[in-house]
NUKOLDREN-248671 format. One line per 2 residues: number of its first residue (from 1); for each residue x, y, z of C-alpha. Coordinates in steps of 0.001 Angstrom, whole numbers, plus 524288, in hexadecimal, padded with zeros to 5 digits. Layout:
residues N
NUM) X/Y/Z | ... $
This chain:
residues 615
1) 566D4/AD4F2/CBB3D | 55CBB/ADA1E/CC553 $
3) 56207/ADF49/CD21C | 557F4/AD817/CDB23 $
5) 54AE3/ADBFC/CE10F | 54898/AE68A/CE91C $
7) 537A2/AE4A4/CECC0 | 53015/AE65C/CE04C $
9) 53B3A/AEAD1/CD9C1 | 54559/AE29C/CD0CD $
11) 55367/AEB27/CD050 | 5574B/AE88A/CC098 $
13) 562BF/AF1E7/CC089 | 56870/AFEAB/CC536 $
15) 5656F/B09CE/CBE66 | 56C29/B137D/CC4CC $
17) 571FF/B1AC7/CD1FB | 56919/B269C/CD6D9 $
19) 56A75/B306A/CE23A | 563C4/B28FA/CEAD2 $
21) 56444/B19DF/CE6A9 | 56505/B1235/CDE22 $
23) 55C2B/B103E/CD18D | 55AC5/B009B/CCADC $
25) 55236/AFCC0/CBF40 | 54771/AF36D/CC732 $
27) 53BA5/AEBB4/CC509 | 52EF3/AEDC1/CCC0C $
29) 52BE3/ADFF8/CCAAC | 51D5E/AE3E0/CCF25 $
31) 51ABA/AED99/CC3D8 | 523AF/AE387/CBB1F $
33) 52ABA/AF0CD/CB5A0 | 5397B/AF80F/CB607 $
35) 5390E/B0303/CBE71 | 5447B/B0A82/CC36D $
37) 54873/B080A/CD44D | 54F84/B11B6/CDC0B $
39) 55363/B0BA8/CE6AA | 557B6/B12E4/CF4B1 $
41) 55E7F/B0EA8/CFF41 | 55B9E/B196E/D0A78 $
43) 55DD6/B1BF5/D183F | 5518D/B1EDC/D1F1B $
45) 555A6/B2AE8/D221C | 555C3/B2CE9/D1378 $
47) 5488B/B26E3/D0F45 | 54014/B31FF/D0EFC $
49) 54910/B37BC/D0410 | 547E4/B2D9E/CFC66 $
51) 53972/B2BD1/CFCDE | 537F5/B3B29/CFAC1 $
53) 53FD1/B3803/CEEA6 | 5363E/B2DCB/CEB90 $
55) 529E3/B357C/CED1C | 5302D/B4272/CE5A9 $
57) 53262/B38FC/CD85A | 52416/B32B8/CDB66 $
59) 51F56/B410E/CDC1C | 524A4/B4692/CCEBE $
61) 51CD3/B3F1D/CC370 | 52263/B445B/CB6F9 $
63) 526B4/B3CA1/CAAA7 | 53508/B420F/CAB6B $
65) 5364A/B3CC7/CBA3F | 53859/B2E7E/CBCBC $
67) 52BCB/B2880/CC2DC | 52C34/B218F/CD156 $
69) 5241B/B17AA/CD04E | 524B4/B13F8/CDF48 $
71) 52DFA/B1312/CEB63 | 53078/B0805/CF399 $
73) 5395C/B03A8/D0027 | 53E82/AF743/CFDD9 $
75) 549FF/AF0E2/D072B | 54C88/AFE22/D0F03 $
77) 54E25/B0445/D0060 | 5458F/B0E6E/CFB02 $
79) 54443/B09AF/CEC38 | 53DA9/B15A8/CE1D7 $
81) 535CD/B0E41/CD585 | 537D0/B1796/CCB93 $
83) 5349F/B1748/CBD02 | 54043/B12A0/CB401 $
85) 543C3/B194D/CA8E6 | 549B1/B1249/C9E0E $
87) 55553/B1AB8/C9910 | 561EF/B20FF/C9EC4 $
89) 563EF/B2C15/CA7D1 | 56925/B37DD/CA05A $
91) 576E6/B377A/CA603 | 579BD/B2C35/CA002 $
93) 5741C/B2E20/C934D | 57DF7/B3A3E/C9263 $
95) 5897D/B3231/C9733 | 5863E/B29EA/C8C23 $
97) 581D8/B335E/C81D6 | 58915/B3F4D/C83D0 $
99) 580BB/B4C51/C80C8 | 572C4/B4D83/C7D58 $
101) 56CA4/B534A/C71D7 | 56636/B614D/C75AC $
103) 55803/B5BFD/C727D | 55A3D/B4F45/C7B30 $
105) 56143/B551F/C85BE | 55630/B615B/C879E $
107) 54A91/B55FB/C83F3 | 55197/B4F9A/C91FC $
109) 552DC/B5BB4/C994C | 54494/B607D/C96D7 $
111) 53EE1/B5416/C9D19 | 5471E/B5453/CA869 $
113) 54259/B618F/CAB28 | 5350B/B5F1B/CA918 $
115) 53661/B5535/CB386 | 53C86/B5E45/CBCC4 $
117) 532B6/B6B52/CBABF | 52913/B5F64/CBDB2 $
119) 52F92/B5B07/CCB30 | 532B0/B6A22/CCF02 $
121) 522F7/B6D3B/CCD7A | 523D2/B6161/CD64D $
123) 52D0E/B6942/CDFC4 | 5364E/B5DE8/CDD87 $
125) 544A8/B5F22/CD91E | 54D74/B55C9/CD1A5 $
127) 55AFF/B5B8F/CD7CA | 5624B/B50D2/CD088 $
129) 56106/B5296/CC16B | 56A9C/B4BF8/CBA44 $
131) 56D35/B4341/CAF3B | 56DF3/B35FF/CB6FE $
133) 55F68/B3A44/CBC70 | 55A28/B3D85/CAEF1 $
135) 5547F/B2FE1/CA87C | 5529D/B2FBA/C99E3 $
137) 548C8/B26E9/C9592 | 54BB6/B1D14/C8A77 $
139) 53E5C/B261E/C840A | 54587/B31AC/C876E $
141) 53F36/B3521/C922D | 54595/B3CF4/C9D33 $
143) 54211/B396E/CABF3 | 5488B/B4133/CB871 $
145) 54B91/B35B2/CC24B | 55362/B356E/CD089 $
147) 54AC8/B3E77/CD771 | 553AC/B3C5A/CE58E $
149) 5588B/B4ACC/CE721 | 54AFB/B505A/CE36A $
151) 54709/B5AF0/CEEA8 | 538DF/B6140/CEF03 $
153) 53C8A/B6FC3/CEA8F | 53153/B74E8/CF492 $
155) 5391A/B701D/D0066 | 54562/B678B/CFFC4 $
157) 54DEE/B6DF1/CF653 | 55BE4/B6A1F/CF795 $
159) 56612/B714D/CFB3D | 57389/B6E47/CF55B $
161) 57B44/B60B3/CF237 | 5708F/B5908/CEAA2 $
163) 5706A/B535B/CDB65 | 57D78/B51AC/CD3E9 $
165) 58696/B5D0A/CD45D | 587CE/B5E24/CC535 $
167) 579B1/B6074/CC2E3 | 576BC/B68E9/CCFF5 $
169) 57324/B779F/CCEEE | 57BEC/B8197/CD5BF $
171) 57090/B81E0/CDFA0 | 571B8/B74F4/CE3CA $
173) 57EC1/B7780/CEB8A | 57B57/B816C/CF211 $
175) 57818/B7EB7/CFF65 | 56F89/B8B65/D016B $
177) 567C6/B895B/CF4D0 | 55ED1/B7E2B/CF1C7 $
179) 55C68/B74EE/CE5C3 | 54F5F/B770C/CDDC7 $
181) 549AA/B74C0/CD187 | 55261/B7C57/CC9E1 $
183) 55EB2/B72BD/CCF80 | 556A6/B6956/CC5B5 $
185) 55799/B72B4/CBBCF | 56538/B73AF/CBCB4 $
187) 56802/B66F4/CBBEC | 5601A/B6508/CAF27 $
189) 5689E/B703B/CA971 | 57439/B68F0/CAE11 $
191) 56F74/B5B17/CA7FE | 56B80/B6301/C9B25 $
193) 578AA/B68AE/C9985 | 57DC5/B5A88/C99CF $
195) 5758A/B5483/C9323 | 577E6/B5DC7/C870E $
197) 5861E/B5F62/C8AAB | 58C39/B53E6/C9025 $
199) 59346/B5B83/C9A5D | 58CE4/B6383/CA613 $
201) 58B27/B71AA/CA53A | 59523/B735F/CB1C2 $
203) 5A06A/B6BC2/CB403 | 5A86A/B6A0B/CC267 $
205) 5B57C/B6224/CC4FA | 5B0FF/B5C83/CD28E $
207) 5A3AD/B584A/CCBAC | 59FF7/B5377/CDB8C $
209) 5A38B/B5DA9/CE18D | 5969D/B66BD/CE4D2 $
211) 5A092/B7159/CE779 | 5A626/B714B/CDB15 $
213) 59966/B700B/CD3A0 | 5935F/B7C2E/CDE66 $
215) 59E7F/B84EA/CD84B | 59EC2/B81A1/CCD30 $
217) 58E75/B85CE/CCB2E | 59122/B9152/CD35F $
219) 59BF0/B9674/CCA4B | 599ED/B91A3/CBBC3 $
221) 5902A/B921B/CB23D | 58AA2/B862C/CAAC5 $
223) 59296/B82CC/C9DBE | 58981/B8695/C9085 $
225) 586BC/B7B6A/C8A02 | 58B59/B8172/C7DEB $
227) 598B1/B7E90/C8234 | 59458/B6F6A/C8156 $
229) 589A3/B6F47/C7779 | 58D1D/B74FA/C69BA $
231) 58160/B7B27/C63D4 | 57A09/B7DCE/C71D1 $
233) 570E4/B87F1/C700A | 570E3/B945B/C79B9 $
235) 56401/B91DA/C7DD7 | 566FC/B83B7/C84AC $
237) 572D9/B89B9/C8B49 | 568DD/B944B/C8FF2 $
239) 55FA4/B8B2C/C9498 | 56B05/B8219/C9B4B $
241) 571A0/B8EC8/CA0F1 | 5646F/B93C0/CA733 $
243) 561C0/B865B/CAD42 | 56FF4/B8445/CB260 $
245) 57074/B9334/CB828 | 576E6/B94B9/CC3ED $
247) 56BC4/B9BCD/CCA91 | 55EA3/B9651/CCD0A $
249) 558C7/BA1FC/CC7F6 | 55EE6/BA2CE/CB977 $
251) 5599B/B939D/CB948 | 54EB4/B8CE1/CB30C $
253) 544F0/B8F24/CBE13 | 53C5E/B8260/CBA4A $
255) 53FAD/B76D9/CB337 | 5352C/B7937/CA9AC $
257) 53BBE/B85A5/CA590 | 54813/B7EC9/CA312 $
259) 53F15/B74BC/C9B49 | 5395A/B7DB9/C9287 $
261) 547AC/B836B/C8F38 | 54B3E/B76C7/C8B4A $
263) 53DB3/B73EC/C83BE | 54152/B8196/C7C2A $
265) 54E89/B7E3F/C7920 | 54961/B703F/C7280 $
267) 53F76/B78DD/C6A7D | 54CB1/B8035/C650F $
269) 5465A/B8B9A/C6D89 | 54E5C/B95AF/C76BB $
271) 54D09/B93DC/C8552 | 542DB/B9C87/C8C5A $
273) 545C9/BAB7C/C8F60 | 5494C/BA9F2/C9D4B $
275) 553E2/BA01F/C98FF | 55926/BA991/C8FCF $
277) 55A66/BB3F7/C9714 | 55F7B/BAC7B/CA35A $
279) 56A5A/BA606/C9B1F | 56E62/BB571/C95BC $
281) 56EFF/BB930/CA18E | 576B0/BB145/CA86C $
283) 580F5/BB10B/C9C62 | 580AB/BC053/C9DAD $
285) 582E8/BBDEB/CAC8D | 58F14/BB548/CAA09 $
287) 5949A/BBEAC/CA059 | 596B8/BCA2B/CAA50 $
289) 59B38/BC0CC/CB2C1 | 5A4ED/BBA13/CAB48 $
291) 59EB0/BAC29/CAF15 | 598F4/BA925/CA08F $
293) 5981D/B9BED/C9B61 | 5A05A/B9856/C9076 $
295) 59BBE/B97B2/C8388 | 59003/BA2B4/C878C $
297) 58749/BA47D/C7B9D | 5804F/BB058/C75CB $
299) 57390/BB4DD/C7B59 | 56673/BB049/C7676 $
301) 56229/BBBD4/C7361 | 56472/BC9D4/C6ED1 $
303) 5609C/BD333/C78D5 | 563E6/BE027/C71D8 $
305) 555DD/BE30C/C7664 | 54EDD/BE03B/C6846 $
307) 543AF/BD86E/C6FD3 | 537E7/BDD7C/C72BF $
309) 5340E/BDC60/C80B9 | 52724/BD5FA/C8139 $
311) 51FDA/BDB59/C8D6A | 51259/BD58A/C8BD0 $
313) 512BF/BC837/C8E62 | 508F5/BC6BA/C9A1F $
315) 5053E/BB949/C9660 | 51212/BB1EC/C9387 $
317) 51992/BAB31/C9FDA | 52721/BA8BC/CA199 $
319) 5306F/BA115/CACF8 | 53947/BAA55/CB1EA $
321) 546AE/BA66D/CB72D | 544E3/BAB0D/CC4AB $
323) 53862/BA312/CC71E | 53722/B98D1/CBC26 $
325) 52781/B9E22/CBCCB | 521DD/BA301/CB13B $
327) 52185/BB1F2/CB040 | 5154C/BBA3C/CA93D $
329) 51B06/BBFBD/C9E0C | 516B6/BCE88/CA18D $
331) 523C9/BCCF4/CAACF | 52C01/BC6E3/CA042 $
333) 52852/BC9AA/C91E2 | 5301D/BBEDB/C8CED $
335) 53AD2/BB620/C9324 | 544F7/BB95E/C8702 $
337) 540B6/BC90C/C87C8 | 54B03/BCAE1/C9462 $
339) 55613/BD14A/C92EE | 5652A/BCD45/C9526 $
341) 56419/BD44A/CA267 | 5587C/BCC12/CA7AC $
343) 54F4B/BD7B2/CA862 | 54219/BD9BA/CA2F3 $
345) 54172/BE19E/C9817 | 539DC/BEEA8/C96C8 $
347) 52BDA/BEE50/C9296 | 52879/BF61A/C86FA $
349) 52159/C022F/C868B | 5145C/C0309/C8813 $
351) 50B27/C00B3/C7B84 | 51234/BF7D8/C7460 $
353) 50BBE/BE9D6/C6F6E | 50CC0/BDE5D/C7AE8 $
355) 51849/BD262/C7938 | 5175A/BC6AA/C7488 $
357) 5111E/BBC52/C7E5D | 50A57/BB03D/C7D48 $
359) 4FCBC/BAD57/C8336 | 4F495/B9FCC/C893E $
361) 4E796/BA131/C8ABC | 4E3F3/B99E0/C9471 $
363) 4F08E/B9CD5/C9A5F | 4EFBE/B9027/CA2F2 $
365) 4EA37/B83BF/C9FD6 | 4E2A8/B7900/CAA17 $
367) 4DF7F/B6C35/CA503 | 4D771/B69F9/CB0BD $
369) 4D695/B5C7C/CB6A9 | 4D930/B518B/CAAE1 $
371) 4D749/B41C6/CAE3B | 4E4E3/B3BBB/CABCE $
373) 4E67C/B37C2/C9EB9 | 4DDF8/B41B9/C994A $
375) 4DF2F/B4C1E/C90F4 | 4DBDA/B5C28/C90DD $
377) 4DEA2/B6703/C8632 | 4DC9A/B7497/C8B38 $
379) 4E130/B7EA4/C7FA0 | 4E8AD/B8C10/C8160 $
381) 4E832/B9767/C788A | 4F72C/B9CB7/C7582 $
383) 4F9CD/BAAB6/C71B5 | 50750/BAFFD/C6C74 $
385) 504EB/BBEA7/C6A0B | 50E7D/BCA1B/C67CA $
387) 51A0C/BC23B/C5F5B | 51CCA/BC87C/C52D0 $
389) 52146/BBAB8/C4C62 | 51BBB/BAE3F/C4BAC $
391) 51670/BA91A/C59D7 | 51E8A/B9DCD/C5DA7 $
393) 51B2A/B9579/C6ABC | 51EA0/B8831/C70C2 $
395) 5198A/B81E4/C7CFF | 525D7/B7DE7/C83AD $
397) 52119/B77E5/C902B | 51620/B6FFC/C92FE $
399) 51470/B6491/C9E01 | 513F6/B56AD/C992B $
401) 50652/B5409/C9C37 | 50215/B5FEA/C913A $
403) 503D7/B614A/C8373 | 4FFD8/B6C04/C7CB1 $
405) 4FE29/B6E9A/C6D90 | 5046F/B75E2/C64A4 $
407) 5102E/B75EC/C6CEA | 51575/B82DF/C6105 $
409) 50D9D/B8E89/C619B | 50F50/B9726/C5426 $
411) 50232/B9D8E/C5534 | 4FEB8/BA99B/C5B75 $
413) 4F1C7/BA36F/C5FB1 | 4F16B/B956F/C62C3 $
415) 4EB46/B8BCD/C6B3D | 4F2FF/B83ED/C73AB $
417) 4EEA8/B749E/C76DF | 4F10A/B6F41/C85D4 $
419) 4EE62/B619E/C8909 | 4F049/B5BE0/C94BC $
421) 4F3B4/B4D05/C9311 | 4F0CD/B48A4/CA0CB $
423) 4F692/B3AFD/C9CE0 | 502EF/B40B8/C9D9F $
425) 502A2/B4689/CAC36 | 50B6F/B3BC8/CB485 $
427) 5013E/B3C80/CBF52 | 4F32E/B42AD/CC2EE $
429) 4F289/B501D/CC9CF | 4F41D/B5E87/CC6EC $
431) 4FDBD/B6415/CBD68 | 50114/B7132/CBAA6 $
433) 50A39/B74DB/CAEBA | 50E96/B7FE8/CA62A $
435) 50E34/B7FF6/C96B1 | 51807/B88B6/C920C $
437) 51777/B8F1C/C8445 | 5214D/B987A/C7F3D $
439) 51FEC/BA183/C7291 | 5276A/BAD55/C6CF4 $
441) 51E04/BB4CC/C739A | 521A6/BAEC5/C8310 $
443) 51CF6/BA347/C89CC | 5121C/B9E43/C920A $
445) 51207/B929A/C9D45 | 50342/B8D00/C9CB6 $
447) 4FF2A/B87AB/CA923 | 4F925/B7B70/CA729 $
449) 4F162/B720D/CB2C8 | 4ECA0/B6464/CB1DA $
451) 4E732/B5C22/CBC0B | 4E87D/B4D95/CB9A8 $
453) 4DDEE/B45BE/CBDAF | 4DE49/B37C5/CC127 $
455) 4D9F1/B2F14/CB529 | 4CB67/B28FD/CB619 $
457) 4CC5E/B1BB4/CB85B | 4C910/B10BB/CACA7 $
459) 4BBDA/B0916/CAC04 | 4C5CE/AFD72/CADDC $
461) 4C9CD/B0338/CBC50 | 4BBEF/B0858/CC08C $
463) 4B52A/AFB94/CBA95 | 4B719/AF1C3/CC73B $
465) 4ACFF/AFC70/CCE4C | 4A590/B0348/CC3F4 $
467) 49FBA/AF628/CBDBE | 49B68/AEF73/CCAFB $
469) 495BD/AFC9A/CCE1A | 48EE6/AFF9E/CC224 $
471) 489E8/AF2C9/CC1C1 | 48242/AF472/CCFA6 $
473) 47D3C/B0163/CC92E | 4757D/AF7C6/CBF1D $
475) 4702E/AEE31/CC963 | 463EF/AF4E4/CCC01 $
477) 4607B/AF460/CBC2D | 4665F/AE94E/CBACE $
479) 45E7F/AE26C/CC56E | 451A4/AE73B/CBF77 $
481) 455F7/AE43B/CB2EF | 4571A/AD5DA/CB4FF $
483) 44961/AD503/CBDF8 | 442FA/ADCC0/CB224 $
485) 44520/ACDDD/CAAF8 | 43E07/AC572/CB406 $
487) 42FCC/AC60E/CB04D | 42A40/AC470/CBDB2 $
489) 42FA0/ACFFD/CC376 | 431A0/AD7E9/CB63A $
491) 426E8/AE266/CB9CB | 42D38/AE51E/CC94C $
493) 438C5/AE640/CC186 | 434B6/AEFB0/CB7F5 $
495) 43077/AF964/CC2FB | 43D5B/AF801/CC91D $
497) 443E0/AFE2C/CBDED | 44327/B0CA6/CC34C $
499) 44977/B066B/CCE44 | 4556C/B00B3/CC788 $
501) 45680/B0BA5/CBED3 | 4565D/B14AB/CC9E8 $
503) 45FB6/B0B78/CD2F5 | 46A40/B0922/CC5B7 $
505) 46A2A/B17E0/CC2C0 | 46DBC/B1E16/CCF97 $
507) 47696/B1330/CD15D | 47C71/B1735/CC46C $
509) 47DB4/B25DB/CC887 | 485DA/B1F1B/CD4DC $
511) 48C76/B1920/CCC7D | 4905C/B25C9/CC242 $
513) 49442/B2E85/CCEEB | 49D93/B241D/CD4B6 $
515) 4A353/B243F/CC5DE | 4A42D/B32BA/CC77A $
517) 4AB43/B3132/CD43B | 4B4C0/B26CA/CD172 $
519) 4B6BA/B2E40/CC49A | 4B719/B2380/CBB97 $
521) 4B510/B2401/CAC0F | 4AAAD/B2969/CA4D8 $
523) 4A5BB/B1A7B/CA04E | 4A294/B1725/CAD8D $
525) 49850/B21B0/CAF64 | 4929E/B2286/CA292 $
527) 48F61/B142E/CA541 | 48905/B19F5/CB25D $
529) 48182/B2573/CA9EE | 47C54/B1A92/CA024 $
531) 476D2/B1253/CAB4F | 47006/B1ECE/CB25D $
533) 46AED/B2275/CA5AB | 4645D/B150F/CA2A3 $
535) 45F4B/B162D/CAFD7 | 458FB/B22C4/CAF48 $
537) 45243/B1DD9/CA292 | 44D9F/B10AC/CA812 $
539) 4484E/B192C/CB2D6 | 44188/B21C4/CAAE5 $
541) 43BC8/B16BD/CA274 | 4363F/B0EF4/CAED9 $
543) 43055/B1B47/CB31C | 4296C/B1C43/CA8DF $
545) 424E9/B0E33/CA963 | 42058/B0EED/CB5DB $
547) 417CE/B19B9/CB4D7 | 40F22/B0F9D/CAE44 $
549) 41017/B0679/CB95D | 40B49/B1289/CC42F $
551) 3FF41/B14C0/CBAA3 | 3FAD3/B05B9/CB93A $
553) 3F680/B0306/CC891 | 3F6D0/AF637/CC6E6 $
555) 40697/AF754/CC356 | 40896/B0127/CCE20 $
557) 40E51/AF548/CD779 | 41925/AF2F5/CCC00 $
559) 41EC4/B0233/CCBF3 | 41FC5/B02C9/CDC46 $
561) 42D09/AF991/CDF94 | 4312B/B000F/CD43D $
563) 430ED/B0E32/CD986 | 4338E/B0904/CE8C9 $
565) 44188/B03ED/CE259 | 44358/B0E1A/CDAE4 $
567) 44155/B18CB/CE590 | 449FB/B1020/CEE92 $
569) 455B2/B0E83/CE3EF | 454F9/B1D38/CE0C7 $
571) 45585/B2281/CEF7E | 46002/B1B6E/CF517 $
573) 466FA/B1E27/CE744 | 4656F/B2B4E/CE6B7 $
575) 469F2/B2C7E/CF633 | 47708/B2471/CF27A $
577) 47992/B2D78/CE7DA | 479C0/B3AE8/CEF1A $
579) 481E9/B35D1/CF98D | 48B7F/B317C/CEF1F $
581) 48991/B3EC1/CE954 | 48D2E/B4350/CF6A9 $
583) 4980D/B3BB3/CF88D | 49E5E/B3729/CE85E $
585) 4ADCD/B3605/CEB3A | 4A96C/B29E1/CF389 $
587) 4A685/B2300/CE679 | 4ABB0/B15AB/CEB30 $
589) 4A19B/B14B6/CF60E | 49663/B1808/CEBD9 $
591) 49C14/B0E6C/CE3F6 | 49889/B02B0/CEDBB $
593) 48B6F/B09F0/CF175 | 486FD/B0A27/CE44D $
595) 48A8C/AFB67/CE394 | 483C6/AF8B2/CF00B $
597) 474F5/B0173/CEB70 | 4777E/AFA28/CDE27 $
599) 47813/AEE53/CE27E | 46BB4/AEEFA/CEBD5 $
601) 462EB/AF5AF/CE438 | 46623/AEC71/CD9BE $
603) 46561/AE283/CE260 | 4574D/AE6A6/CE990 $
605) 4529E/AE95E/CD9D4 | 455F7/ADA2B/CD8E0 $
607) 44F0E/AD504/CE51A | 4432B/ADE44/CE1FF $
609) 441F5/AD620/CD370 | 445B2/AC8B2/CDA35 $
611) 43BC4/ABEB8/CDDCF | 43D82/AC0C1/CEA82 $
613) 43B7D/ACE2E/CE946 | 42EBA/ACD4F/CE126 $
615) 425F3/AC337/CED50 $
């Protein structure tokens, strides 16, 4: 039964505890739909928090972060309208399922860090990922929510005691070192170990104890999940054992990095080079030390020294693990080409044919500035030289607003499709993105930009000023039209034709720059460019007329109010328009001047033709 009113809102049931309040099913009884209430009781000391936290989830627009829709203080409570997902958090769907299958359980993960290398370019961090805050859609989609601990990475990083203990990286308890981005990554290596295992990848008697937990990061190593998982290949314990390393440094530097591991590992491909050699390394390191993991597995790779160092590859990138930035490829031939030490290998002698590499040409792409809803193709030429086999290539990364086409490259030449679907940016502005595409002959990241536009408004939302105003653009014609009917004033109307023609077609060049301005449709001012083109050929036609009218002498007294209105209409006409030339962005203002000239010189055409007029 509903749990009473609180404003707008009508409390159906509680969905759930978070860190900071707690969260019902509600009713905006307004909108007449189900949203999801967070509801706060502070202190006022503690408001500004909680408002920060507010404006941090309002900031990050991403479909794998639950949407605020608006904030609110209601009875001395600060109440969050957020967007309710209809599912279960992933905590309990493992409680009640057990173990995931691989596929599901890296499908999961791969969202969750697209969301996060979205808030990080955001200079925003989670600092709380767990399974209670991961929502799984009932269509399987994945949404990040409970955004309370999140610190801005440029200048409030925390220091020490914040998240849950079992999915906190060995940095966060250390009071001299700080939480950052690659805490979240952590965390999403802990989840992913559960979520595939059942069981965490650490385990600690005095589970809330920080102490305990402090020692026992400092001193273990993670479990392989090949102790759990029977059948676990040795390229997803690499890829868990580089993103639960102890240090910083041996960690996945972005969480885009860690994503395309993960996207790799669903294509049944290995992990990238800096992975590999990371996750050799640090087994070597825990041999000579006697701190090994059980269960250690055989290396990837032979590295009797039967490879071929590449040492041409001056136009394929690659993130190192120091920086998480991509590297030219004239520093490191190819991620997988290091050796079991960690140094670079010797270059060849002199003379001999270049590597392998892959080429983009362009080797960045700009979209330019695209309307929102719109669509733009820009193509890319891809070149996989130097392999003696078959060229093989995927595109393993790409942002959700892009697709590109064919996603498999098994040519040595081929063209590469890009389009930009801006219909699927979550808001207007700039966006800057990499496409990454690896081969057997390296990889490349493709800078891509788009700037999002603001969508032209409909005929249906420009209508309520475009008709009134178009119509005032007619009234000259319109008023000689009708006097043109009236047989005793037909011939003054006839020589007021230049007049009206002159008066409706400047008015409709008005008209066409205020459309121009307010940037409406394309339908609004080709109906402006048909009227100024009648205009200009009724003109053109009465001139000619009335050059019979100046010969006759007797008619002479016809053509003269004619030309006196006409000279009139055009001067003042022609003044408006170069002070609105002068002055466009003010099209609103133009707008009601171009009502007021229409109306009067439609007006004065009328009293000219009246009876009134004519004694």
């Amino acid at each position: 039964m509903p749990l009473g009113m609180l404003g707008k809102y009508e409390r159906l049931d509680v969905l759930g505890h978070g860190v900071s309040g707690i969260v019902y099913l509600a009713k905006d009884t307004l909108l007449n739909k189900q949203i999801a209430l967070k509801e706060v009781d502070v202190q006022a000391g503690d408001l500004r928090r909680f408002l920060e936290e507010a404006r941090v989830m309002d900031r990050l627009r991403h479909p794998n972060i639950v949407r605020v829709n608006g904030v609110d203080r209601i009875d001395g409570k600060v109440v969050i309208d957020m967007e309710y997902v209809r599912g279960a958090n992933l905590q309990d769907i493992l409680r009640e399922e057990g173990p995931m299958p691989l596929n599901r359980a890296l499908e999961i993960a791969s969202q969750v860090l697209a969301a996060l290398d979205y808030a990080h370019t955001q200079q925003t961090v989670h600092r709380d990922i767990k399974p209670a805050n991961i929502l799984i859609g009932r269509d399987g989609s994945v949404k990040i929510v409970d955004f309370g601990l999140a610190e801005i990475l440029a200048t409030n990083a925390y220091a020490g005691g914040a998240g849950t203990y079992a999915y906190m990286a060995p940095e966060d308890f250390a009071e001299e070192d700080r939480s950052d981005s690659q805490s979240d990554i952590w965390a999403v290596g802990v989840t992913l170990f559960e979520m595939l295992s059942g069981e965490r990848p650490f385990q600690v008697v005095k589970v809330k104890d920080p102490f305990a937990w402090k020692r026992t990061l400092d001193t273990q190593e993670p479990t392989s999940i090949q102790e759990y998982v029977s059948g676990a290949s040795d390229a997803l314990d690499a890829v868990l054992s580089r993103a639960l390393a102890r240090d910083k440094r041996d960690r996945y530097q972005t969480a885009g990095e860690f994503r395309d591991d993960l996207l790799r590992l669903q294509m049944d491909r290995e992990p990238s080079g800096v992975t590999l050699r990371l996750d050799r390394m640090n087994r070597e390191r825990q041999s000579r030390t006697g701190n090994g993991r059980s269960g250690l597995h055989a290396g990837f790779r032979d590295w009797s020294g039967e490879r071929n160092w590449n040492e041409d590859n001056s136009n394929t990138v690659f993130p190192t693990a120091a920086t998480g930035q991509p590297t030219p490829a004239s520093v490191v031939a190819n991620a997988n080409d290091y050796r079991p030490d960690g140094r670079r290998p010797r270059l060849r002698f002199l003379g001999r044919r270049a590597g392998p590499r892959l080429t983009i040409d362009p080797d960045s792409v700009d979209f330019g500035a695209v309307r929102k809803g719109e669509q733009r193709t820009v193509k890319v030429q891809a070149r996989i030289m130097g392999t003696d086999g078959k060229a093989v290539g995927t595109v393993l990364h790409t942002p959700g607003w892009l697709t590109v086409h064919p996603v498999e490259l098994d040519r040595t030449r081929q063209t590469i499709t890009l389009t930009a679907h801006t219909a699927r940016a979550w808001e207007t502005g700039e966006f800057t993105e990499t496409v990454r595409i690896e081969s057997n002959a390296g990889t490349v990241d493709i800078p891509v930009h788009l700037s999002v536009l603001k969508p032209r408004p409909t005929f249906a939302q420009v209508a309520p000023w475009f008709l009134p105003l178009f119509f005032c653009t007619l009234l000259p014609a319109l008023a000689v039209a009708f006097g043109c009917g009236t047989a005793p004033i037909s011939q003054l109307a006839t020589s007021l034709i230049p007049a009206a023609a002159v008066g409706s077609g400047l008015l409709a060049v008005m008209l066409l720059l205020i459309c121009i301005t307010a940037d409406v449709g394309m339908a609004e001012r080709v109906c402006c460019s048909v009227v100024l083109t009648v205009m200009c050929f009724v003109l053109g036609m009465s001139v000619a007329a009335h050059r019979t009218y100046i010969a006759d002498s007797e008619l002479h007294y016809l053509v003269a109010p004619g030309l006196r209105h006409a000279y009139v209409i055009g001067g003042t006409l022609v003044g408006a328009l170069l002070l609105q030339l002068l002055h466009m962005r003010r099209w609103k203002l133009w707008a009601v001047v171009l009502a007021a000239l229409g109306i009067y010189f439609g007006g004065s055409l009328m009293h000219v033709l009246s009876p009134s007029g004519l004694r």
